[in-house]
N, C-alpha and C positions, 0 to 999 in steps of 0.2 A: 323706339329709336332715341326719344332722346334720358329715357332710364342708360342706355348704352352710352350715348354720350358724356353721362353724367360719371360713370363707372371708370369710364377712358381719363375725365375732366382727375376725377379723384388718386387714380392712381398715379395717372401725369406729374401731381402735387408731390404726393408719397415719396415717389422718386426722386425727387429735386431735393425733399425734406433729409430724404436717407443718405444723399449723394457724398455729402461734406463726412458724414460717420464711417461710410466705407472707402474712400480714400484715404483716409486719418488711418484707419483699421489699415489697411493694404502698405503705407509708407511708416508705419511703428512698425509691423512685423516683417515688412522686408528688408533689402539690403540697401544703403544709399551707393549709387553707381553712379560714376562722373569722366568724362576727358580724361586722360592720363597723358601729360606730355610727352611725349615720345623722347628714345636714348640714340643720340649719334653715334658712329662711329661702325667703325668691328665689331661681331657678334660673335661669342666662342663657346658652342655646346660645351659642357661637360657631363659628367657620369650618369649624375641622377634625372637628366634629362630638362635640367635649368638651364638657363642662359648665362656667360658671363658678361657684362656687356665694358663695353671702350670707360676708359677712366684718363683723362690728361694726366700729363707726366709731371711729375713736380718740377718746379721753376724758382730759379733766386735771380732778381735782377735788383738795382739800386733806385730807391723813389724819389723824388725831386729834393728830399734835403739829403740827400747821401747814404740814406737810411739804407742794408738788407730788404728786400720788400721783394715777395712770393707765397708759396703754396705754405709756408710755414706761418706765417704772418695770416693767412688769409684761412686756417685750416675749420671747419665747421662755417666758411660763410657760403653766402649766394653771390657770383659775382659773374657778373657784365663788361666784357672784355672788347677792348677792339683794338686798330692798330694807326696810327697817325705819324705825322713829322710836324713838327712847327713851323717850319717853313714850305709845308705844301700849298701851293697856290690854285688847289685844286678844291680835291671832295674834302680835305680834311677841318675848315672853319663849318663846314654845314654839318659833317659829325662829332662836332664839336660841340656845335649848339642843341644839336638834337640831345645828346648826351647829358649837359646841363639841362636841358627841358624836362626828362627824365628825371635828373637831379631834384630838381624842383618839386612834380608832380606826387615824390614820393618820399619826401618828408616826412615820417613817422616813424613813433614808434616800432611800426607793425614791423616798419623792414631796416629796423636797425643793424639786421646782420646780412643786410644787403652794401655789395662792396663795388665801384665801378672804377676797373682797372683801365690806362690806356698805354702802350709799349712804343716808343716810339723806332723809327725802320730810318732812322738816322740817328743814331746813338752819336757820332764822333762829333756831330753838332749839338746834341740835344743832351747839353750834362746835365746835371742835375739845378744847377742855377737858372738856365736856356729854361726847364722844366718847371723850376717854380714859378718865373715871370709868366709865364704860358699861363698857367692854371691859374695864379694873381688873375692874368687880366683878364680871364672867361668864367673867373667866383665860381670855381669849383670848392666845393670845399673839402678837404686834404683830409678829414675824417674821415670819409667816402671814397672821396675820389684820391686816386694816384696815378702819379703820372712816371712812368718808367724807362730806365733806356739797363744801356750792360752790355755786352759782347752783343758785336753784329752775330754774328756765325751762331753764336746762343739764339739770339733774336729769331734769325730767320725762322731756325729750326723748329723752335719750340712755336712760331706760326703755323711753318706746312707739315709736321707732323703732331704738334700738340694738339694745333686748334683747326687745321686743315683750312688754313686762307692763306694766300700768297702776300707774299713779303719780301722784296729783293729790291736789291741796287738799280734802275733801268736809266740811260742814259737818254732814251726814248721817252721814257715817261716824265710828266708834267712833275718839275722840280727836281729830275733825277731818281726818284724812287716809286716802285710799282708796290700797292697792297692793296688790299681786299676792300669792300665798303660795309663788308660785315662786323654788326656786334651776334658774340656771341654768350648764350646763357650757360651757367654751368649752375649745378647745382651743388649741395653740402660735400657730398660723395666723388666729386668729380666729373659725374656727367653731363655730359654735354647734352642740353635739353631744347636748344632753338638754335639758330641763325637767321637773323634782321637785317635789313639792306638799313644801313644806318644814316642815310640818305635823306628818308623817305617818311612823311610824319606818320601814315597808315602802321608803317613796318613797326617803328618806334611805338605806336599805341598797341599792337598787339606782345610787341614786348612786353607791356607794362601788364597787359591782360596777363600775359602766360608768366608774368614773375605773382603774382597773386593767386593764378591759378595752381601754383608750383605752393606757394605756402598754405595753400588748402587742402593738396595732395599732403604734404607733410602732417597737417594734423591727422585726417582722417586714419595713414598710416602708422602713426604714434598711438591714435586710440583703437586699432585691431590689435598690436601690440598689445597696449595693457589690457583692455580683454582677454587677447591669449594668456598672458602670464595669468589672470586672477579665475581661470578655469582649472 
């Protein structure tokens, strides 16, 4: 009985001994598998039985120094979009700061070619001067962040159809203007890769998760890439 236990006692060991070389063994020869942020928008089969998926429309509006500022300006970034007025007496100083916090937290290097747009859904008030004092006094900083206006009728549209969140005139709503409390994430490509209640500090940290989770996707697929090509 206790030869048996001793046998049990030993291989117990063995096992524990071997464990770490066959995991190593199992995660070298396999595949690394992770999250994949999902793509917003319309889906359109085509031939070969790929997807094609939704891509925002290009956009040019003016930035708070007068500057062109859009999809050209903005082309190969990551960028984080949402929609405000400066004289909302509403949601818009809390996704203001949320956005700055953001700002803050992600400081680096890593995400230099991280961009945070904000458009504003009262253009006729919010020139670009209105724009810079705004952004002065919430120290965004204008390397990152931009703050935009340019044709209402543009504005809206390139909301409910580019970015699919509402944006209009409301006489009902709190300062006159109704939009969304969403930021949302686009990626290099143009896809749309999240919507965050920009509100909300949970929402805002899993932003921050899925824009890092989103630059890990990018290596991994850059290095199947060069594997493919060096086969």
């Amino acid at each position: 009985m206790i030869k048996n236990k001793n046998v049990i006692k030993f291989a117990g060991l063995g096992a524990i001994f071997l464990m770490p070389a066959f995991f190593l063994l199992f995660f070298e020869s396999g595949t690394h598998t992770f999250y994949n942020l999902p793509k917003y928008g319309p889906k359109t089969p085509i031939e070969n039985g790929d997807t094609l998926f939704y891509q925002i429309p290009e956009f040019s509006f003016t930035n708070q120094f007068g500057e062109t500022y859009g999809s050209e300006q903005l082309e190969n970034k990551i960028i984080v979009a949402n929609f405000i007025f400066t004289r909302c007496p509403s949601i818009c100083p809390d996704m203001t700061y949320k956005m700055l916090r953001l700002q803050w937290k992600l400081d680096d290097p890593a995400f230099e070619d991280l961009k945070f747009i904000s458009t504003s859904v009262d253009p006729e008030y919010d020139t670009p001067e209105v724009l810079e004092k705004f952004g002065r006094k919430n120290d965004a900083d204008f390397n990152r962040w931009n703050f935009l206006t340019g044709d209402r009728t543009e504005i809206y549209t390139f909301a409910a159809e580019g970015l699919f969140l509402a944006a209009s005139k409301d006489v009902l709503a709190p300062g006159g203007f109704l939009h969304s409390e969403k930021c949302v994430l686009i990626d290099r490509n143009g896809y749309i890769r999240g919507f965050y209640d920009g509100t909300d500090f949970e929402e805002i940290d899993r932003l921050e998760a899925d824009l890092k989770l989103l630059l890990k996707e990018e290596k991994v697929l850059a290095k199947e890439a060069e594997d493919n090509n060096n086969d």
